[in-house]
N, C-alpha and C positions, 0 to 999 in steps of 0.2 A: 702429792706429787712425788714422783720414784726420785730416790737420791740420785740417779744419773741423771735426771731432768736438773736437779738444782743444782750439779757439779759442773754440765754444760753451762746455766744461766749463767752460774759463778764466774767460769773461764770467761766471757763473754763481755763480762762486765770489767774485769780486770783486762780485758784487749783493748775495752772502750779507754780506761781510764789510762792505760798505757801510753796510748794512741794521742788522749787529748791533753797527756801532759807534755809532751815531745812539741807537739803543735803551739799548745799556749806559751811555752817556756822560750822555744824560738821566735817566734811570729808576736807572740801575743796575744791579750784577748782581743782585739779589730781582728788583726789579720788570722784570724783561726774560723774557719766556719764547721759547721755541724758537718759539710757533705765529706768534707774532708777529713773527717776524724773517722766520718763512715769506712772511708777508701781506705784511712792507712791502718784502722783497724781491721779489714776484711769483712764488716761486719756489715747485715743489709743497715740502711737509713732509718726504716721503719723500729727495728730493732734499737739502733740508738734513741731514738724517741722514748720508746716504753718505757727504759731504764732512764732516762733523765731527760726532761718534756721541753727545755730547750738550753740553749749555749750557756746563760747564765747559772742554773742548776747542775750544770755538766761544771765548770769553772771553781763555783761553791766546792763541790766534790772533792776536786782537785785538791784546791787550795788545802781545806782543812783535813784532808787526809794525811798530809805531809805535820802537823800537830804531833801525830804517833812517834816521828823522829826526836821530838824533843824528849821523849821517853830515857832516850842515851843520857841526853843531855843531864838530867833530872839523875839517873844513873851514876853517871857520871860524879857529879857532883858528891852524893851520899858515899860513893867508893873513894875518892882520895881524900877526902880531910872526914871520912867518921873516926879515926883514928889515927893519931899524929906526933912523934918523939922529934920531930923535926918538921915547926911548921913554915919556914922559908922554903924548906928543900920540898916538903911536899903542895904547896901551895904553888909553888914554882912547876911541877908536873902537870897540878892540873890545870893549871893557865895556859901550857903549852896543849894541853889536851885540849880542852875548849876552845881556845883558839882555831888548832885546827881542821876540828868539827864546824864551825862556823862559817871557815872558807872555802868551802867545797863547792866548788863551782855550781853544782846543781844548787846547792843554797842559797849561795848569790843568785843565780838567776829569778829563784823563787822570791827572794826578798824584794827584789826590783820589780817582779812584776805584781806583789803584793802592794807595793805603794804606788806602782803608776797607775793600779786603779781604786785606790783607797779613796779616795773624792767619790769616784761612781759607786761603789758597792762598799761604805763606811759599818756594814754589819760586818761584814766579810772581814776586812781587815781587822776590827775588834775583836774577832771572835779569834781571829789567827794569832794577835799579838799574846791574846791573855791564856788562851789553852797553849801558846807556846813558849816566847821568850820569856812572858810574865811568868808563869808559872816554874821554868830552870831559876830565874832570879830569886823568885819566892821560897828555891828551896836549899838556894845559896846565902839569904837572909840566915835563914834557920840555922843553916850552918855555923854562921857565925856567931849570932846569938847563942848555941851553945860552945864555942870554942872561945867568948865573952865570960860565960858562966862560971869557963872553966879557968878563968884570967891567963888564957892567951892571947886574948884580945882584949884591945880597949874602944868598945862599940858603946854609943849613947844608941844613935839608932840604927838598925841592923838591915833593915832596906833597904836607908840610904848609902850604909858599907857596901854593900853589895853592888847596887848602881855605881858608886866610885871605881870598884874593882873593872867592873867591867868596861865602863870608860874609859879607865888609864889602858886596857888590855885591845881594847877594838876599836879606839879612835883613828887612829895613824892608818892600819890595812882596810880595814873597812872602809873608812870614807877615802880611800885613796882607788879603790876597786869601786867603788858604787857612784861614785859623781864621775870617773874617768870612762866608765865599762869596758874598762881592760878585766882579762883573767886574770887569777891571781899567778902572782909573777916572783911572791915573795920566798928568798929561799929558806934552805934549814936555819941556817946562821941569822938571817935577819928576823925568823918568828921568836926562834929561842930569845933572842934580844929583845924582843915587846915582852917576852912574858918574865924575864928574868927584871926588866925595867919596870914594866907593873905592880910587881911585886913588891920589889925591894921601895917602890913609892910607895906603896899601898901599907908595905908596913913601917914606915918614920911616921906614915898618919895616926895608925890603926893599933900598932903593936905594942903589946906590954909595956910600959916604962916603969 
């Protein structure tokens, strides 16, 4: 097949996917149908078919495509505490950094509708929690466990640091944005404050004595 054959296909697929994330992420998966991803992709129907054989495989797509972003995340993590002369100050960075990575509207959206269908499609949601969130945690464990090593910490288990950390950091915004389905509302001064409060708890538990 000529590369301009597969570079059209490409675009094509990327209009589709375009198309069915706008739809799923407002509407939902009910209120999204395939005719309609057709139209707002410009793209014929038939053509949606070929590339993904019907609404639930178009959805799959979706969902764990959005995985890749946790990539930052993951990123993220390895860049502010691989090296550290100051680990409140910089612990306290990347908290605010992750933080608000986290509540980026479009995330929230995805998150919610990640679990309003996690009962119907319970692979789906497995597959999204562990190629995503698990896997930032899993490499915020690590983290710790070497900043443990290096007795800056005082971690028995370094998972469960890590789930602690993120607890104290996204309990308050998040469950306040995801049970109310308000946008996120919170300003600079009140993130800065979860993540400077996370912190400073995380380490009376966690930190050197």
């Amino acid at each position: 097949m000529p590369a301009l054959d597969l570079s059209r296909s490409a675009r094509k697929r990327q209009a589709i996917m375009a198309a069915a994330s706008t739809l799923f992420l407002s509407r939902g998966y009910d209120g999204t149908s395939m005719d309609e991803v057709a139209t707002l992709a410009e793209i014929s129907k038939p053509t949606v078919y070929k590339d993904f054989a019907d609404k639930q495989r178009l959805f799959y797509a979706i969902v764990l495509a959005t995985t890749d972003q946790m990539d930052q995340l993951v990123h993220l993590v390895i860049d502010a505490l691989s090296e550290t002369d100051d680990l409140e100050r910089d612990l306290t960075v990347f908290a605010r950094r992750f933080l608000t990575a986290l509540m980026q509207p479009q995330v929230l959206r995805l998150r919610r509708l990640v679990i309003a269908n996690a009962d119907r499609f319970p692979e789906m949601g497995r597959a999204w929690y562990e190629r995503g969130f698990e896997r930032a945690l899993a490499t915020l464990a690590a983290q710790f466990q070497r900043l443990a090593d290096l007795r800056l910490l005082d971690v028995e288990d370094a998972v469960m640091a890590a789930d602690h950390f993120v607890g104290l950091l996204l309990w308050i915004p998040i469950n306040r944005v995801m049970f109310t389905g308000d946008t996120p509302g919170n300003s600079e001064t009140e993130l800065d404050g979860y993540a400077t409060a996370a912190v400073r708890t995380f380490l009376r538990a966690y930190g050197q004595r």
